[in-house]
C-alpha positions in Angstrom: 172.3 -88.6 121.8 170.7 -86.2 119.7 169.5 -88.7 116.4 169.1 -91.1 119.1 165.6 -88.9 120.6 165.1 -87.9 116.9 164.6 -91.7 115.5 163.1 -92.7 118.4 160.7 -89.9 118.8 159.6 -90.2 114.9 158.4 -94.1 115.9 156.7 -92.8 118.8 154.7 -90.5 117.1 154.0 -92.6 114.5 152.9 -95.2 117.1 151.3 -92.7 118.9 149.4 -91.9 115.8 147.7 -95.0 115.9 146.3 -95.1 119.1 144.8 -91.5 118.5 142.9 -93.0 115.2 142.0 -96.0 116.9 140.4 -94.2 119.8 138.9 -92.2 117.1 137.3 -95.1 115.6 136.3 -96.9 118.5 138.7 -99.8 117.6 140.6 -101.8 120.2 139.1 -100.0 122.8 138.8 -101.3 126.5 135.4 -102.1 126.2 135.4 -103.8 122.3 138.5 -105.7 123.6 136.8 -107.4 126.6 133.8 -108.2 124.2 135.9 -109.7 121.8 137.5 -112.3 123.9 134.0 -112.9 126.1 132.7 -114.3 122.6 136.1 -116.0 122.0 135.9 -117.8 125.1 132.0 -119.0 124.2 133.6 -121.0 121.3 136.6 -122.6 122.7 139.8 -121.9 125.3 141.9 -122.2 121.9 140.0 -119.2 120.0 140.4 -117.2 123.2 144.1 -117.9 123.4 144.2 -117.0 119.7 142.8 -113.7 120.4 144.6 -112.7 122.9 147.9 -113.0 120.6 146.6 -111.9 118.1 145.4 -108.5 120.1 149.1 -108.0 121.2 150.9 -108.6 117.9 148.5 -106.4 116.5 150.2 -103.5 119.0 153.2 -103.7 116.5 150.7 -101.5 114.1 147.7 -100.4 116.1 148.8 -99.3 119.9 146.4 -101.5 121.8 146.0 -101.5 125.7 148.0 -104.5 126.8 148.1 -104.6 130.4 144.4 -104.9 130.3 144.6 -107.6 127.4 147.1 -109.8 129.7 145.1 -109.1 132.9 142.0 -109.9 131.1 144.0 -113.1 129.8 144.8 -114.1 132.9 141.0 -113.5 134.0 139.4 -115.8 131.4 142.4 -118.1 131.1 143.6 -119.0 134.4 147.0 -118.7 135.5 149.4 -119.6 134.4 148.0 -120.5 131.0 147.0 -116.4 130.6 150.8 -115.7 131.0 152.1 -118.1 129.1 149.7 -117.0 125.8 150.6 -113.2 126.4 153.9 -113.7 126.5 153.6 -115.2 123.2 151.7 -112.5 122.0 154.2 -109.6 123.1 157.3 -111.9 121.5 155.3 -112.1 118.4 154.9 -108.7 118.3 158.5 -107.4 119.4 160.3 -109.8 117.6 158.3 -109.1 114.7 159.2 -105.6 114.9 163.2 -106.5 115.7 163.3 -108.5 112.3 161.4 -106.1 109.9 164.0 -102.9 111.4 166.6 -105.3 111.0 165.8 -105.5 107.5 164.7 -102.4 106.5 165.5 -99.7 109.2 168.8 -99.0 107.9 167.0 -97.0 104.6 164.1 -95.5 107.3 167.3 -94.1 109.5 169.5 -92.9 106.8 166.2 -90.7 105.6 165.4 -89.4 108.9 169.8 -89.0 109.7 171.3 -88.0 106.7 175.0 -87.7 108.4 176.5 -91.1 108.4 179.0 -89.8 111.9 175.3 -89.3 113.2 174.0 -92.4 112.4 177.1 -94.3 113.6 176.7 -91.6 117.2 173.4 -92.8 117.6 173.9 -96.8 117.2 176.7 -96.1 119.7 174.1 -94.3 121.7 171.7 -97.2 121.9 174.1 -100.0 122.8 175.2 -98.0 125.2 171.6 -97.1 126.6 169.5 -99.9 125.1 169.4 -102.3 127.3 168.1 -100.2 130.0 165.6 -98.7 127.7 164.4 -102.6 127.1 164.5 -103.4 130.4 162.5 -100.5 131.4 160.0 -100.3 128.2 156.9 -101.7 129.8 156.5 -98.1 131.8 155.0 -96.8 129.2 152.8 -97.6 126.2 154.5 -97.9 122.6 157.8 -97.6 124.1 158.5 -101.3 123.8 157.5 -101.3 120.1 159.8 -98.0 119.6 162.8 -100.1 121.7 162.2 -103.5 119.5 162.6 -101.3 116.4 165.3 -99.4 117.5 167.7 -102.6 118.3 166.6 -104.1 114.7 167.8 -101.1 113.2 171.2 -100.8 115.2 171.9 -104.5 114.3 171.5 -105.5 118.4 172.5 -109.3 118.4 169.0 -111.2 118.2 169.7 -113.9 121.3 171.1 -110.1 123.3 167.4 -108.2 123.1 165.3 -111.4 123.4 167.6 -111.7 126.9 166.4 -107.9 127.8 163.2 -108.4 126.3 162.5 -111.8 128.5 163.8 -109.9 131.8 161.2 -106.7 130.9 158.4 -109.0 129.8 158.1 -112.2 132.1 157.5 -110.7 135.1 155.3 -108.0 133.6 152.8 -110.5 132.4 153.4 -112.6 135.3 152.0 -110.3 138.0 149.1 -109.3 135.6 147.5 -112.8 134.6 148.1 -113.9 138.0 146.8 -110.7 138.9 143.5 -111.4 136.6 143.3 -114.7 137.7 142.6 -114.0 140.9 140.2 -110.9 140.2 136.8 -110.8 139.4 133.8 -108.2 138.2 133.0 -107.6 141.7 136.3 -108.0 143.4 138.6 -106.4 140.6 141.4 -105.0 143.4 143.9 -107.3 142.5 144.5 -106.2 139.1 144.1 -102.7 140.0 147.2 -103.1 142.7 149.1 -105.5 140.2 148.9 -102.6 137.9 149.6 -99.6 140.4 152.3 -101.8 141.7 154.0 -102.5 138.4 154.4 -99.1 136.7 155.4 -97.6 140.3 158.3 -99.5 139.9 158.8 -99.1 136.2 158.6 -95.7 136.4 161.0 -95.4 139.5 163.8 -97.6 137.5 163.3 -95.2 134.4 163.6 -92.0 137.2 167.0 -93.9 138.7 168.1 -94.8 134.7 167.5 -91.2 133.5 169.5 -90.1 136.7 172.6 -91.9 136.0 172.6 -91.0 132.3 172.9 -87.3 133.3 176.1 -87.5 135.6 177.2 -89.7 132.7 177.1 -87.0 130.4 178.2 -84.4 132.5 181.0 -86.1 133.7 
């Protein structure tokens, strides 16, 4: 379990990493965001849809905040058009990620796990624990970039994570476009339950996950 948190921690803070620098830059902020996609929808429906997957591929490099970005699709877009392009956006991203650890991870985790027993405990780790982790990865920013990674480098079968990635993602940005859709500037409640709503029950499914793995190990 151990190189497991090691690898996975060393993507998070390297993910994490970019968030700090962009907040320090004022780049991909909340506010520049919105802006971006108000002048995108001004031109034409197309440009918008184009930024908004373009916004959430870009969280592959540069953490971005992207339940606003698919409640703000949804917002601008309509439903179910807004869930549709987000969608596309996350896959773009994730499976983006999936294929470059898939080709190059191997080197990244035999630098940062120089035992090969290690390196074999903690792909045995992750298929063991993966799935849930996928599942579950839209609790928490960067953790679905750190997951996507992580079943690239452990040579997950491609059609078994887009499975787990489909069963985290479509109802996550199904609730928040619909949730955006039906919002506005002066009635914004919707999206602010749709959000409370969905990482109350992310973050009780990682509290019942991270429960079970510990009478696993100590049984």
């Amino acid at each position: 379990m151990k190189p497991l948190i090691k690898v996975m921690l060393f993507l998070g803070t390297a993910f994490a990493l970019t968030f700090i620098l962009g907040r320090l830059f004022g780049l991909l902020t909340v506010e520049n965001v919105r802006h971006w996609l108000e002048l995108a929808g001004r031109v034409d429906p197309l440009w918008l849809a184009g930024t908004v997957v373009l916004l959430l591929f870009l969280d592959l490099f540069v953490a971005v905040p992207t339940l606003t970005i698919t409640i703000l699709g949804g917002f601008f877009l309509g439903f179910p058009a807004g869930a549709i392009t987000a969608f596309a956006g996350m896959s773009l991203a994730a499976f983006s990620g999936y294929g470059i650890s898939r080709i190059w991870g191997d080197r990244a985790v035999s630098f940062l796990v120089r035992n090969k027993d290690d390196r074999l405990d903690m792909a045995r780790t992750f298929r063991r624990n993966g799935p849930a982790m996928i599942v579950l990865s839209r609790a928490a920013p960067i953790v679905p970039e750190v997951t996507a990674c992580m079943a690239g480098a452990t040579n997950m079968p491609f059609a078994q994570y887009i499975g787990y990635f489909s069963l985290s993602t479509l109802p996550y940005v199904t609730i928040a476009s619909y949730a955006g859709s039906i919002s506005s500037p002066q009635s914004p409640q919707p999206a602010i339950y749709a959000a409370l709503a969905l990482y109350a029950v992310l973050w009780i499914g990682w509290y019942l996950f991270r429960r079970n793995a510990r009478k696993v190990t100590e049984n």
